[in-house]
CHARMM internal coordinates of N, CA and C (Angstrom, degrees):
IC EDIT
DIST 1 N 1 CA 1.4496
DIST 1 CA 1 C 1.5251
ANGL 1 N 1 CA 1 C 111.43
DIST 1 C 2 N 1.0289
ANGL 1 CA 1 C 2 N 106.67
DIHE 1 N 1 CA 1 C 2 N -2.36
DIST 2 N 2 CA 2.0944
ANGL 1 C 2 N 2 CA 108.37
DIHE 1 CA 1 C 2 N 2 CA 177.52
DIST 2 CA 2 C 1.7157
ANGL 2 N 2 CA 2 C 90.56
DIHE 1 C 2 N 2 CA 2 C -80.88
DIST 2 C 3 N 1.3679
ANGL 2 CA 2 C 3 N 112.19
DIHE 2 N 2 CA 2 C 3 N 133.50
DIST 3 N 3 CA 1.3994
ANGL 2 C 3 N 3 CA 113.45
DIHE 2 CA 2 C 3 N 3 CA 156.93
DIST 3 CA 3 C 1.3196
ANGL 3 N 3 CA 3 C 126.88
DIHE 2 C 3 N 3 CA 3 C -107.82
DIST 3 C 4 N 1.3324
ANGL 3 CA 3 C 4 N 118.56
DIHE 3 N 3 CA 3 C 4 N 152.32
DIST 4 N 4 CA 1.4381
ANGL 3 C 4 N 4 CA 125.98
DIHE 3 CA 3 C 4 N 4 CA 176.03
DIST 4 CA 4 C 1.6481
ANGL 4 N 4 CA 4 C 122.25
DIHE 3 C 4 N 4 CA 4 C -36.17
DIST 4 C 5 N 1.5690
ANGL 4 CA 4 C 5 N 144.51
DIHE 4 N 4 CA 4 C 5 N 99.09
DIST 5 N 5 CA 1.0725
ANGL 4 C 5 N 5 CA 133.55
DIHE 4 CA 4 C 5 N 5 CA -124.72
DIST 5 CA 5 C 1.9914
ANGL 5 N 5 CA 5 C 100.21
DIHE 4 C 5 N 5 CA 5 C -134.65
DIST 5 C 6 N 1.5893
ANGL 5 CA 5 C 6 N 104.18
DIHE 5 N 5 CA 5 C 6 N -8.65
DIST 6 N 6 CA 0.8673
ANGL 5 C 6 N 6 CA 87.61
DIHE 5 CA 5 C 6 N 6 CA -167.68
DIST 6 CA 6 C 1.4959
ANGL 6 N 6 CA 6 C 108.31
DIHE 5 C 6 N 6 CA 6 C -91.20
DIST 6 C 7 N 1.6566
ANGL 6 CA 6 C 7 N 99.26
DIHE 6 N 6 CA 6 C 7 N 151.84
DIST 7 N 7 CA 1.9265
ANGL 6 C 7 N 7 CA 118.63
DIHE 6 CA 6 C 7 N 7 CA -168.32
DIST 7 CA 7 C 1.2917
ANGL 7 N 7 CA 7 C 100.65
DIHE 6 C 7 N 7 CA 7 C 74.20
DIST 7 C 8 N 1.6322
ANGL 7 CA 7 C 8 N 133.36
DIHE 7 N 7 CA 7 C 8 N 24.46
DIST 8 N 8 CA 1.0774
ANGL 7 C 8 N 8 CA 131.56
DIHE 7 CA 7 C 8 N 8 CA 158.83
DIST 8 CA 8 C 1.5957
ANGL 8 N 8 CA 8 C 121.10
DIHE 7 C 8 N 8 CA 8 C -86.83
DIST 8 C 9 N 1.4059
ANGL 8 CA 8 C 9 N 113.43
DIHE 8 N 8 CA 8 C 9 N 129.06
DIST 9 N 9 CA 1.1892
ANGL 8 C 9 N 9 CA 98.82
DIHE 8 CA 8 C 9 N 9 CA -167.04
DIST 9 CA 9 C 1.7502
ANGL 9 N 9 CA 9 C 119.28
DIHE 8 C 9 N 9 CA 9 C -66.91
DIST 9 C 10 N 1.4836
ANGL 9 CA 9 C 10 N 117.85
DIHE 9 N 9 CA 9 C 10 N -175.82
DIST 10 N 10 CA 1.5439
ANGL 9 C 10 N 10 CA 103.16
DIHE 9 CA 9 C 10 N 10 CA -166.64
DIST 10 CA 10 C 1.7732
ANGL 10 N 10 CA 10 C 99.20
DIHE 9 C 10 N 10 CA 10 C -75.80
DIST 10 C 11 N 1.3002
ANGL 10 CA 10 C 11 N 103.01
DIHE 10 N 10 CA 10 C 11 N -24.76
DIST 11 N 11 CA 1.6219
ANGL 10 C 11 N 11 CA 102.57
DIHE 10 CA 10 C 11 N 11 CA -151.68
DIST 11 CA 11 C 1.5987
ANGL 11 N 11 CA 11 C 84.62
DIHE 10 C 11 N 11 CA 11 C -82.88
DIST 11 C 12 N 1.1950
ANGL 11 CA 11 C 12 N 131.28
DIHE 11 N 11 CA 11 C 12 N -32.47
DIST 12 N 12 CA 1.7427
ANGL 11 C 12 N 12 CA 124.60
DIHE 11 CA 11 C 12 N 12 CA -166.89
DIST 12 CA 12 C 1.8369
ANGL 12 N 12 CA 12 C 103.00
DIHE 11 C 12 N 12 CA 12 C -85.80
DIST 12 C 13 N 1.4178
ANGL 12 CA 12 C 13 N 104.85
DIHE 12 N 12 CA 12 C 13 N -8.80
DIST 13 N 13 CA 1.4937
ANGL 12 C 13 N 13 CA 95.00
DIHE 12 CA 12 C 13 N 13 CA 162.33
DIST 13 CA 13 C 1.5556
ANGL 13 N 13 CA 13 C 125.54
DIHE 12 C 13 N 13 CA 13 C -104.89
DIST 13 C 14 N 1.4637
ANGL 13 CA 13 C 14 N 105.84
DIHE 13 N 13 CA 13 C 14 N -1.23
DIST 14 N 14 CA 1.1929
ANGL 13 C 14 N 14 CA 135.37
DIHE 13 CA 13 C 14 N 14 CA 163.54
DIST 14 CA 14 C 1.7376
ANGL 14 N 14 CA 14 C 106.98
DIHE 13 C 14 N 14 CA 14 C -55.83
DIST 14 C 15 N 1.1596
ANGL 14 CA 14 C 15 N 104.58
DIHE 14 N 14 CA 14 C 15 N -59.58
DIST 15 N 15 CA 1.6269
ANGL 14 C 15 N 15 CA 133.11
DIHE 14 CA 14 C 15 N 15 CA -163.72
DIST 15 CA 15 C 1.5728
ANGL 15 N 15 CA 15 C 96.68
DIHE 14 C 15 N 15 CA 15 C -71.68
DIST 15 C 16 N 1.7455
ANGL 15 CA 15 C 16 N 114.97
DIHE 15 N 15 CA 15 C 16 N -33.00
DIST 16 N 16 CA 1.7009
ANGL 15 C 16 N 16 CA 112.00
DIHE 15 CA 15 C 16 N 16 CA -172.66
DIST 16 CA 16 C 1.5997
ANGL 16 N 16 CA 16 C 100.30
DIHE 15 C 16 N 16 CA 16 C -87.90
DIST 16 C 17 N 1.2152
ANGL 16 CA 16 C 17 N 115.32
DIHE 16 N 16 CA 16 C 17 N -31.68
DIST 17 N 17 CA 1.6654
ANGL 16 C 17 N 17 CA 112.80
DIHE 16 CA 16 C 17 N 17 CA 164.05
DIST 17 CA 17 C 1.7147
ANGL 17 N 17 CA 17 C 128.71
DIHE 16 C 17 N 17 CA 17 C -52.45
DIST 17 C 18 N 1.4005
ANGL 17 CA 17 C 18 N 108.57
DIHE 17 N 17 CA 17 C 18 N -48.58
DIST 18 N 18 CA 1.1448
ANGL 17 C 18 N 18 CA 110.52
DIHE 17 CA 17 C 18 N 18 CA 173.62
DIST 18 CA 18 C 1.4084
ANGL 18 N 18 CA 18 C 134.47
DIHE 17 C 18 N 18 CA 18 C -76.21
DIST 18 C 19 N 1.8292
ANGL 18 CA 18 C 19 N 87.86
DIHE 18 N 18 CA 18 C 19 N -16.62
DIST 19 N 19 CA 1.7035
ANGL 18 C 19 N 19 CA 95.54
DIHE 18 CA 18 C 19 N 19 CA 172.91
DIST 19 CA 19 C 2.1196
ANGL 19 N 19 CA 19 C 101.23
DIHE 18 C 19 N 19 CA 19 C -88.27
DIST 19 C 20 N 0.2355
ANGL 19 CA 19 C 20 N 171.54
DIHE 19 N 19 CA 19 C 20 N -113.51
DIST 20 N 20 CA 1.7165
ANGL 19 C 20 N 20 CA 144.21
DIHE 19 CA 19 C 20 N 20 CA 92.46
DIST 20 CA 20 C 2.1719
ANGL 20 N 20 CA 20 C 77.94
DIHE 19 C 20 N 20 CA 20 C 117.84
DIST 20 C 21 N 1.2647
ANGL 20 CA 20 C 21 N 89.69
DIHE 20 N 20 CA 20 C 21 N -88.72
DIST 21 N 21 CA 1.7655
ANGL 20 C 21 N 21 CA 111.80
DIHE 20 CA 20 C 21 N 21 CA -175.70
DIST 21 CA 21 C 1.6946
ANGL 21 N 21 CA 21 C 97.74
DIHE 20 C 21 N 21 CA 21 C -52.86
DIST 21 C 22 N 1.1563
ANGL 21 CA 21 C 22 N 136.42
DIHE 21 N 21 CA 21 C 22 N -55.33
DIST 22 N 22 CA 1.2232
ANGL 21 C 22 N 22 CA 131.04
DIHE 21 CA 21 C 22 N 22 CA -174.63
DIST 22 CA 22 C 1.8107
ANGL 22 N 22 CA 22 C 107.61
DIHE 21 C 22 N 22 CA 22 C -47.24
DIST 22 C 23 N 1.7501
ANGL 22 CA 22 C 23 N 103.54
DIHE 22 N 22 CA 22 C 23 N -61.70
DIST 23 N 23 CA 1.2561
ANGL 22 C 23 N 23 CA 98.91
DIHE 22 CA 22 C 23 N 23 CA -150.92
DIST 23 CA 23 C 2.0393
ANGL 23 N 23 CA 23 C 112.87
DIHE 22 C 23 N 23 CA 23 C -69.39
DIST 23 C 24 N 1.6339
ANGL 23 CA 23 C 24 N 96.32
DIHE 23 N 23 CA 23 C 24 N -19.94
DIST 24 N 24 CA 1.3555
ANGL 23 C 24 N 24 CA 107.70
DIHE 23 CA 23 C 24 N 24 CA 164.23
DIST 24 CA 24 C 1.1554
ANGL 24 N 24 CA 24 C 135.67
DIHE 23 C 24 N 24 CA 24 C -51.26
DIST 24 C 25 N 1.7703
ANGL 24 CA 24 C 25 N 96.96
DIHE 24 N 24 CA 24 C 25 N -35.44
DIST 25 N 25 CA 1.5556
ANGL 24 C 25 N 25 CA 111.48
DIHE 24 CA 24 C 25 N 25 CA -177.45
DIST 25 CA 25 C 1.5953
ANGL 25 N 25 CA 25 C 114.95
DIHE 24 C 25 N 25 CA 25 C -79.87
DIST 25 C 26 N 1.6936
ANGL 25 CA 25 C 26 N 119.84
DIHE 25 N 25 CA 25 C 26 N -30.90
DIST 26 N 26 CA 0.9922
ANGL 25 C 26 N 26 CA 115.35
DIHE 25 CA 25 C 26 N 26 CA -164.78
DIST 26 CA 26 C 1.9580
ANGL 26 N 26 CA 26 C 95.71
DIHE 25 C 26 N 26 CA 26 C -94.25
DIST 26 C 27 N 1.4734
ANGL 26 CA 26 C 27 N 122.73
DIHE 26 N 26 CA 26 C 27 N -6.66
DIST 27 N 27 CA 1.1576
ANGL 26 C 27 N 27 CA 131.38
DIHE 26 CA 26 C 27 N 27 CA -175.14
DIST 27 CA 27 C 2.0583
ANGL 27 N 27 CA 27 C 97.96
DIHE 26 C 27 N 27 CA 27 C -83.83
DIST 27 C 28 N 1.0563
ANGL 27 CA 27 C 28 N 96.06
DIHE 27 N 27 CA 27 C 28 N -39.15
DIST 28 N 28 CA 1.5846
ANGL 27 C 28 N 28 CA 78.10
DIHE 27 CA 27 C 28 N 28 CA 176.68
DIST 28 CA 28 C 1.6440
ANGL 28 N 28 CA 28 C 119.99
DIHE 27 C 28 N 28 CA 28 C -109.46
DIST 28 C 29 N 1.0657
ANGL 28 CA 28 C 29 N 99.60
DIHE 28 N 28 CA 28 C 29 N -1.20
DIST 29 N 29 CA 1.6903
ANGL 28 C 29 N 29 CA 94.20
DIHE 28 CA 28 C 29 N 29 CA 156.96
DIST 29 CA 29 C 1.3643
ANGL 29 N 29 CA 29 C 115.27
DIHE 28 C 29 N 29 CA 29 C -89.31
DIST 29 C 30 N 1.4255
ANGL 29 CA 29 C 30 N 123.94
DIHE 29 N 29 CA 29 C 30 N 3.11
DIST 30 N 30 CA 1.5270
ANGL 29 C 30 N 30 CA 125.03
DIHE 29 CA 29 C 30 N 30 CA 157.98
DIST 30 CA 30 C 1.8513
ANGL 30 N 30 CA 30 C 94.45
DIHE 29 C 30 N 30 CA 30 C 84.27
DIST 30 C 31 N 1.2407
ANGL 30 CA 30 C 31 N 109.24
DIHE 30 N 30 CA 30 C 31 N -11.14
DIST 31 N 31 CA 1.8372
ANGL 30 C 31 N 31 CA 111.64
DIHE 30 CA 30 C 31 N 31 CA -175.04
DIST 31 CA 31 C 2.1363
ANGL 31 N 31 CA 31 C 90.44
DIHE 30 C 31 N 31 CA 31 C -52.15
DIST 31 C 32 N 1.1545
ANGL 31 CA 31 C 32 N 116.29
DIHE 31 N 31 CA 31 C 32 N -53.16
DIST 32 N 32 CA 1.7036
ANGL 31 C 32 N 32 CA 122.22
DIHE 31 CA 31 C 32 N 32 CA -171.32
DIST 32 CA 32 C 1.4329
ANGL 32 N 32 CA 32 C 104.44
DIHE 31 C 32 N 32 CA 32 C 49.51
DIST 32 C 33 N 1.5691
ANGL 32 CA 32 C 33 N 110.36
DIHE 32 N 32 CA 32 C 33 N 53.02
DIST 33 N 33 CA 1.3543
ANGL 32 C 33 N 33 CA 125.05
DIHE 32 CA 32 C 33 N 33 CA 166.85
DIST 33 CA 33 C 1.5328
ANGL 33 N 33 CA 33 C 120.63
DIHE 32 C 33 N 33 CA 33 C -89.17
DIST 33 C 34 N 1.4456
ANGL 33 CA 33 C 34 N 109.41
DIHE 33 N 33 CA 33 C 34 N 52.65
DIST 34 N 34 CA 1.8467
ANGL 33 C 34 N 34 CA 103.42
DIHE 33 CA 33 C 34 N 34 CA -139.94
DIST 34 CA 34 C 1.8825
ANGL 34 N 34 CA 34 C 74.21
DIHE 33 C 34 N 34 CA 34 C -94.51
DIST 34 C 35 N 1.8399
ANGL 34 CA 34 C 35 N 109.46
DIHE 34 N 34 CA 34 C 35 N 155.89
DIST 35 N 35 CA 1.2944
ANGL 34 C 35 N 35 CA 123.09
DIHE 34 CA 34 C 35 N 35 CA 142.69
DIST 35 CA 35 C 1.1961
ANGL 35 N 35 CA 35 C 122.76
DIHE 34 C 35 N 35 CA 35 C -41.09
DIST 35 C 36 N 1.7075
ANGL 35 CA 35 C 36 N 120.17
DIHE 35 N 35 CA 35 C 36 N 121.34
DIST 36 N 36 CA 1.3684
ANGL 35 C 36 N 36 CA 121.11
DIHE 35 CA 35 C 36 N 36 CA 172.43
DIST 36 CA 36 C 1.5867
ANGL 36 N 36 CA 36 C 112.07
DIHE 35 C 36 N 36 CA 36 C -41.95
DIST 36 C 37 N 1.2959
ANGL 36 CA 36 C 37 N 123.39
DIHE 36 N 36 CA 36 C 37 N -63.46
DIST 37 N 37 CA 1.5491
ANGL 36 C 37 N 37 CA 134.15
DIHE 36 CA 36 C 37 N 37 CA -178.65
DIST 37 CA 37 C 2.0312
ANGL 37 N 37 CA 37 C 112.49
DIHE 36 C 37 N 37 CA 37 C -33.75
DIST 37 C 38 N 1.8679
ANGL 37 CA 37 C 38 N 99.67
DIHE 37 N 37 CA 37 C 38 N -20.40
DIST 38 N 38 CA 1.3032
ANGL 37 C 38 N 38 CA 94.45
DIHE 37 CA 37 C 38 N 38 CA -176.69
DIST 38 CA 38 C 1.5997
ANGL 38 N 38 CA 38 C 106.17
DIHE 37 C 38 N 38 CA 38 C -129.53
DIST 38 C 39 N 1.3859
ANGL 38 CA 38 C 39 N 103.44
DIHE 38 N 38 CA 38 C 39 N 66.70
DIST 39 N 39 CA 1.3731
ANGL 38 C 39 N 39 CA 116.31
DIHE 38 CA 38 C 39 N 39 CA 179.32
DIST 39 CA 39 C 1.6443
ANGL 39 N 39 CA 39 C 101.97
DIHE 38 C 39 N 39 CA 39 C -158.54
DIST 39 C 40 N 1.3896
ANGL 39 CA 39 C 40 N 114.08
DIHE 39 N 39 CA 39 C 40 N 130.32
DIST 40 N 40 CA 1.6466
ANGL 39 C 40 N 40 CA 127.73
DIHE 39 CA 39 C 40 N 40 CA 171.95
DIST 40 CA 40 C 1.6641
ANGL 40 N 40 CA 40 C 112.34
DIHE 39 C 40 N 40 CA 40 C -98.41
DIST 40 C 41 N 1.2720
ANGL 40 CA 40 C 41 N 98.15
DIHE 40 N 40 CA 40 C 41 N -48.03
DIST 41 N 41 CA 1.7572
ANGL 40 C 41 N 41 CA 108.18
DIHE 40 CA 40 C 41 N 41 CA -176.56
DIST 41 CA 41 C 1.6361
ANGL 41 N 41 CA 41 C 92.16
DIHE 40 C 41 N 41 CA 41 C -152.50
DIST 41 C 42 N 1.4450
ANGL 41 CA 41 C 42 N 86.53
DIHE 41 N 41 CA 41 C 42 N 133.93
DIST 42 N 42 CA 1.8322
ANGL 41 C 42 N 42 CA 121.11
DIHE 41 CA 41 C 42 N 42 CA -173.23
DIST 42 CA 42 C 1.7908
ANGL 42 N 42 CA 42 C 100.76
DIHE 41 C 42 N 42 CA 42 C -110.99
DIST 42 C 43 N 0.8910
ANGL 42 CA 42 C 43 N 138.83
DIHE 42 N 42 CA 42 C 43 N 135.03
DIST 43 N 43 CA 1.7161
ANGL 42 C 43 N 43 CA 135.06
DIHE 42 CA 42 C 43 N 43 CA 123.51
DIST 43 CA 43 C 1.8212
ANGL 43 N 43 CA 43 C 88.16
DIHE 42 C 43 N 43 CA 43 C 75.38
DIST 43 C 44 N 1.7059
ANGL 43 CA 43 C 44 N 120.05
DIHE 43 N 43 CA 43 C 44 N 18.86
DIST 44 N 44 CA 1.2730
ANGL 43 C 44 N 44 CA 106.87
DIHE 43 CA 43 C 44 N 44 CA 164.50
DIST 44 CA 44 C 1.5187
ANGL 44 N 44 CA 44 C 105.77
DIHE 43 C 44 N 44 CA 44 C 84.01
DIST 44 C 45 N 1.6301
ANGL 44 CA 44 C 45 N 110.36
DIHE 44 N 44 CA 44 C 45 N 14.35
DIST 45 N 45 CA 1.8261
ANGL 44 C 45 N 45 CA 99.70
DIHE 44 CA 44 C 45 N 45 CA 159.58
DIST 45 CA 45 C 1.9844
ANGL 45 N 45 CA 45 C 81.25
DIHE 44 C 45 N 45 CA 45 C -149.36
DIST 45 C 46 N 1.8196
ANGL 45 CA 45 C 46 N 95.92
DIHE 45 N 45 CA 45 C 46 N -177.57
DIST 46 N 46 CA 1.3587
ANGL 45 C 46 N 46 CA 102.29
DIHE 45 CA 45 C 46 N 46 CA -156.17
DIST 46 CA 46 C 1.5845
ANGL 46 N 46 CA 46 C 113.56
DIHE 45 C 46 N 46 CA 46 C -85.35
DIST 46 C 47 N 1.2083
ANGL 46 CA 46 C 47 N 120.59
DIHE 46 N 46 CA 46 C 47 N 113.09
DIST 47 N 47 CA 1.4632
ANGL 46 C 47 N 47 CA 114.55
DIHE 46 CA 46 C 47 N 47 CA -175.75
DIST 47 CA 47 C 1.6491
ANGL 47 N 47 CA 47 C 130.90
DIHE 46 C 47 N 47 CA 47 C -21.76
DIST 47 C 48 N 1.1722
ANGL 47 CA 47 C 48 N 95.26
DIHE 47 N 47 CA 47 C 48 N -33.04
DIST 48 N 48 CA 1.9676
ANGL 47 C 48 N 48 CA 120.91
DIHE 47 CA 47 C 48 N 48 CA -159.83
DIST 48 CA 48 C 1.4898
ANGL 48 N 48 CA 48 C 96.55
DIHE 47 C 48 N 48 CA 48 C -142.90
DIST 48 C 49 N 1.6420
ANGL 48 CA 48 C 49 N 106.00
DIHE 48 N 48 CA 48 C 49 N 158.09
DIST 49 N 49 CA 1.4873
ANGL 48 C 49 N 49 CA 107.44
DIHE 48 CA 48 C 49 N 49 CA 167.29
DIST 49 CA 49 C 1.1465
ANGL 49 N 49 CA 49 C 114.34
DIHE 48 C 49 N 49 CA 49 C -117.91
DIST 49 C 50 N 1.5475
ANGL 49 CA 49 C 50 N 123.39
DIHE 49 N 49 CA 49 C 50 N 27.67
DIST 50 N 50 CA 1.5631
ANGL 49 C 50 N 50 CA 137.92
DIHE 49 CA 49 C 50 N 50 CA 116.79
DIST 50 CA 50 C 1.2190
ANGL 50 N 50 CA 50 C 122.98
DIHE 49 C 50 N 50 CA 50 C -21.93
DIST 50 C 51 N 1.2518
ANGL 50 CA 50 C 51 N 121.34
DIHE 50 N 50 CA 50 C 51 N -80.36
DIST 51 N 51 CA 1.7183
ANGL 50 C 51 N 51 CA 134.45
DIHE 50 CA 50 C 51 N 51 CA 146.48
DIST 51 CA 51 C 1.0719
ANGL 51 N 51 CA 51 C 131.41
DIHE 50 C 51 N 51 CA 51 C -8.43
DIST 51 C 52 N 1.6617
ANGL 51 CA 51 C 52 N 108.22
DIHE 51 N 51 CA 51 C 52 N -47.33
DIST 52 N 52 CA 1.4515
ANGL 51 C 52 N 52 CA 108.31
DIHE 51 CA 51 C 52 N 52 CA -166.61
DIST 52 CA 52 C 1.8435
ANGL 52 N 52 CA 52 C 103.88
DIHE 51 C 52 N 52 CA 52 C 140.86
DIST 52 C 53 N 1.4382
ANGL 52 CA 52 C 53 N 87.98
DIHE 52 N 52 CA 52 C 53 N -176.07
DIST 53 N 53 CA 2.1749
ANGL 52 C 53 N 53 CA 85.63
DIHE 52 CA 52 C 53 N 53 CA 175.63
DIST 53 CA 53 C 2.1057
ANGL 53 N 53 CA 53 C 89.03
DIHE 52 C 53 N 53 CA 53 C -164.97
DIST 53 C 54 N 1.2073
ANGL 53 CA 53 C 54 N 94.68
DIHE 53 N 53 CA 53 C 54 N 134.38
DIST 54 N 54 CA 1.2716
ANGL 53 C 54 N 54 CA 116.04
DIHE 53 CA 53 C 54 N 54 CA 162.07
DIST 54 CA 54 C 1.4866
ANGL 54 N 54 CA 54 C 97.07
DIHE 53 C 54 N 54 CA 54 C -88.98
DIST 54 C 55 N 1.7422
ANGL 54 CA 54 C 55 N 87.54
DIHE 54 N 54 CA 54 C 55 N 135.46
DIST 55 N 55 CA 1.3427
ANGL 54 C 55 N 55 CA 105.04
DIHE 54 CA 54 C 55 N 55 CA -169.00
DIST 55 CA 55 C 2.1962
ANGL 55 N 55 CA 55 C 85.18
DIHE 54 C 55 N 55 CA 55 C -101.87
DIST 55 C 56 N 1.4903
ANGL 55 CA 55 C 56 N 95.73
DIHE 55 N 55 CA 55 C 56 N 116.40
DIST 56 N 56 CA 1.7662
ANGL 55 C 56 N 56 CA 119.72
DIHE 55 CA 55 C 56 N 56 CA 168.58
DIST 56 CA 56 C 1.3139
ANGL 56 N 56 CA 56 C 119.71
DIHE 55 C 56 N 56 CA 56 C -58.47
DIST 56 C 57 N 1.2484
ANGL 56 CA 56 C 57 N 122.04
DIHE 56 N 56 CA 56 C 57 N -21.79
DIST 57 N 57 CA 1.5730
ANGL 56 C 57 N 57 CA 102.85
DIHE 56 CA 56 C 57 N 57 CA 177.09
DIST 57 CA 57 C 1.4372
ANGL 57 N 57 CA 57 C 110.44
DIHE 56 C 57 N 57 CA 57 C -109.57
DIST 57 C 58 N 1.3300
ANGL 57 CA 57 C 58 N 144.39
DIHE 57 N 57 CA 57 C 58 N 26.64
DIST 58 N 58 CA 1.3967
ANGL 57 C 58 N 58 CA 134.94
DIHE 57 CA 57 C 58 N 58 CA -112.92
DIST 58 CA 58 C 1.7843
ANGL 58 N 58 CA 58 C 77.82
DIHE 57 C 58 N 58 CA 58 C -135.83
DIST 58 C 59 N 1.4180
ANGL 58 CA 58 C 59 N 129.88
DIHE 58 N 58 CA 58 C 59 N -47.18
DIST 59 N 59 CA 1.0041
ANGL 58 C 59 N 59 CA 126.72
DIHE 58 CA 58 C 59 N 59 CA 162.51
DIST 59 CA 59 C 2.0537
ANGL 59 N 59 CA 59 C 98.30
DIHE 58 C 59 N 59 CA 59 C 110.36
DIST 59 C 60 N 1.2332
ANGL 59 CA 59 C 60 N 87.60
DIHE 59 N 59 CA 59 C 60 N -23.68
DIST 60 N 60 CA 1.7420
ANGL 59 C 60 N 60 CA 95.44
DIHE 59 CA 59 C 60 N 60 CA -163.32
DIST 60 CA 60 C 1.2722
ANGL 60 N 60 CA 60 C 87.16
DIHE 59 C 60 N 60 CA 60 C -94.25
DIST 60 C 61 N 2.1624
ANGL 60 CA 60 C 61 N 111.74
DIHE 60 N 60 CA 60 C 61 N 133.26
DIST 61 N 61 CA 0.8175
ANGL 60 C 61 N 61 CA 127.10
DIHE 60 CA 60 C 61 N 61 CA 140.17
DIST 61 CA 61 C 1.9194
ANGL 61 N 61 CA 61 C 113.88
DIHE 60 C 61 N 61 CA 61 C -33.25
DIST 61 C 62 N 1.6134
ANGL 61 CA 61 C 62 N 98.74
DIHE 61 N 61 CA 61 C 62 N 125.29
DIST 62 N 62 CA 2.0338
ANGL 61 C 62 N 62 CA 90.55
DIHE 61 CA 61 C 62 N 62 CA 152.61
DIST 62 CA 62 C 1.1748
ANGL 62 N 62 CA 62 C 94.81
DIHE 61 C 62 N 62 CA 62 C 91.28
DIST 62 C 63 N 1.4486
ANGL 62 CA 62 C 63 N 139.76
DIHE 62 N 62 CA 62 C 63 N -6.43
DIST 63 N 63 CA 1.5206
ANGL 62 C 63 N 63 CA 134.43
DIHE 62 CA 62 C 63 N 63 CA -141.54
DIST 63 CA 63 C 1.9685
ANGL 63 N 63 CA 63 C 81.41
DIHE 62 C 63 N 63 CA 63 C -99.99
DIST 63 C 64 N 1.4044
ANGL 63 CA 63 C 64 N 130.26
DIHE 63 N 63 CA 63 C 64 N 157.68
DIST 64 N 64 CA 1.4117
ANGL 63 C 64 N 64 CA 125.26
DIHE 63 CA 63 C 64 N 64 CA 160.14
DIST 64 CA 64 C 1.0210
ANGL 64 N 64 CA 64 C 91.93
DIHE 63 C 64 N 64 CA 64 C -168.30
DIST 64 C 65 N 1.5607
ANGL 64 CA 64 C 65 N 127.37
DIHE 64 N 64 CA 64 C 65 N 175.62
DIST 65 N 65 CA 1.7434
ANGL 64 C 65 N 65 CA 131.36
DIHE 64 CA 64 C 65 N 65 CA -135.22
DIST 65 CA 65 C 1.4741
ANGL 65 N 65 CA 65 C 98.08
DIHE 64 C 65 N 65 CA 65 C -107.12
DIST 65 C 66 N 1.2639
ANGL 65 CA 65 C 66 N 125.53
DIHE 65 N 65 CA 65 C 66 N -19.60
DIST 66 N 66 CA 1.6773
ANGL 65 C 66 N 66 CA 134.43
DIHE 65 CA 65 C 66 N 66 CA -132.01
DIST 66 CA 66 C 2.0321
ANGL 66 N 66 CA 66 C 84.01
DIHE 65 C 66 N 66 CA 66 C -111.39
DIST 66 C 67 N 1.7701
ANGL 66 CA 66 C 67 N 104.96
DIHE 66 N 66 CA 66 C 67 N -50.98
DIST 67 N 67 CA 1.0314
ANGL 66 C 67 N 67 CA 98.47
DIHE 66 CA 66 C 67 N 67 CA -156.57
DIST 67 CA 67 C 1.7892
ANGL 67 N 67 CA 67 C 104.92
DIHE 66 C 67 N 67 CA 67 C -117.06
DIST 67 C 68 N 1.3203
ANGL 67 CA 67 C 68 N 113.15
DIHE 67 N 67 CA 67 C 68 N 8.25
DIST 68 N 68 CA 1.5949
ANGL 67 C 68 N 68 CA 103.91
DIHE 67 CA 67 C 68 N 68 CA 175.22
DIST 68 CA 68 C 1.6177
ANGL 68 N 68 CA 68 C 106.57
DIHE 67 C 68 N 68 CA 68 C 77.03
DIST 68 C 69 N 1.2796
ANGL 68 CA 68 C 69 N 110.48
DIHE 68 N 68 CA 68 C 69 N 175.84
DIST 69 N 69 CA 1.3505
ANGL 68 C 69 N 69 CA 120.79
DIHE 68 CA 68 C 69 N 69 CA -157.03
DIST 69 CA 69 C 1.6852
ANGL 69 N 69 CA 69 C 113.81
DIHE 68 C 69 N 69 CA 69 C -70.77
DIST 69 C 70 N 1.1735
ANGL 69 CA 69 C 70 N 118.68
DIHE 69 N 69 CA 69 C 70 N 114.00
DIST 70 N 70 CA 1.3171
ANGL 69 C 70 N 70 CA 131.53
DIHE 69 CA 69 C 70 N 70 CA 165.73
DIST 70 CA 70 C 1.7151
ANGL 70 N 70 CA 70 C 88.49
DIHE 69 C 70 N 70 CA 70 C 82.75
DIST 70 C 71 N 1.1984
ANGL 70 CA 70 C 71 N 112.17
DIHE 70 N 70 CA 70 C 71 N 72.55
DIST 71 N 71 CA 1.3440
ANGL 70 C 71 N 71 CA 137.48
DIHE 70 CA 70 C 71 N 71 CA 154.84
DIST 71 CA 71 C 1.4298
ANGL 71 N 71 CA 71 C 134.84
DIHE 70 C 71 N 71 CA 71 C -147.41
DIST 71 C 72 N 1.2918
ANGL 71 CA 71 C 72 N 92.95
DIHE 71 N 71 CA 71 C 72 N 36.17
DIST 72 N 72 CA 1.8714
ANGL 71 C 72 N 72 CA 98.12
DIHE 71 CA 71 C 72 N 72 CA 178.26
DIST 72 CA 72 C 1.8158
ANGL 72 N 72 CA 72 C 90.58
DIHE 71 C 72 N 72 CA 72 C -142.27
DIST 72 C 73 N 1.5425
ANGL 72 CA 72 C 73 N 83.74
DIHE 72 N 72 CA 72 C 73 N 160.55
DIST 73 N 73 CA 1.7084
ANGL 72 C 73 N 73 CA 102.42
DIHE 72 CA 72 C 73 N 73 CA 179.69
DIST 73 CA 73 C 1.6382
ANGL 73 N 73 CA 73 C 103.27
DIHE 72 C 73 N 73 CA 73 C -71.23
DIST 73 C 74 N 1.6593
ANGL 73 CA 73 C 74 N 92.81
DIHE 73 N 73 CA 73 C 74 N 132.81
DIST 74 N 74 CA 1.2633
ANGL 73 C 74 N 74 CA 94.39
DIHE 73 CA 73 C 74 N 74 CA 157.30
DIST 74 CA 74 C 1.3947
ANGL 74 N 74 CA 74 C 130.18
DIHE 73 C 74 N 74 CA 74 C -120.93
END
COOR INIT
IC SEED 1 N 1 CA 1 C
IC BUILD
């Protein structure tokens, strides 16, 4: 979770700290009140369909529409 920082300005690494500190905080108080914008995969499917989409009737672990069978995060 540290990102690449250099030629980053101070205030936009300012901004990667606090997002950084937020999502930690709400990850261990179990609240999992995280910003949509800072989530890829939730609860084991894809936050956004940016990401991708598990295809629901398919039965197969891993299976998603974009990439065919046993090509999605599990």
């Amino acid at each position: 979770m540290v990102p690449h920082m250099s030629g980053t300005s101070l205030d936009a690494q300012k901004r990667y700290a606090e997002g950084t500190k937020s999502i930690l905080q709400s990850y261990f108080s179990g609240k999992e009140d995280y910003r949509p914008e800072d989530l890829i995969v939730y609860k084991g499917d894809y936050a956004t369909k940016a990401y991708g989409e598990r295809a629901k009737d398919s039965g197969s672990a891993g299976a998603n529409k974009a990439g065919g069978k046993g090509a999605g995060v599990q």
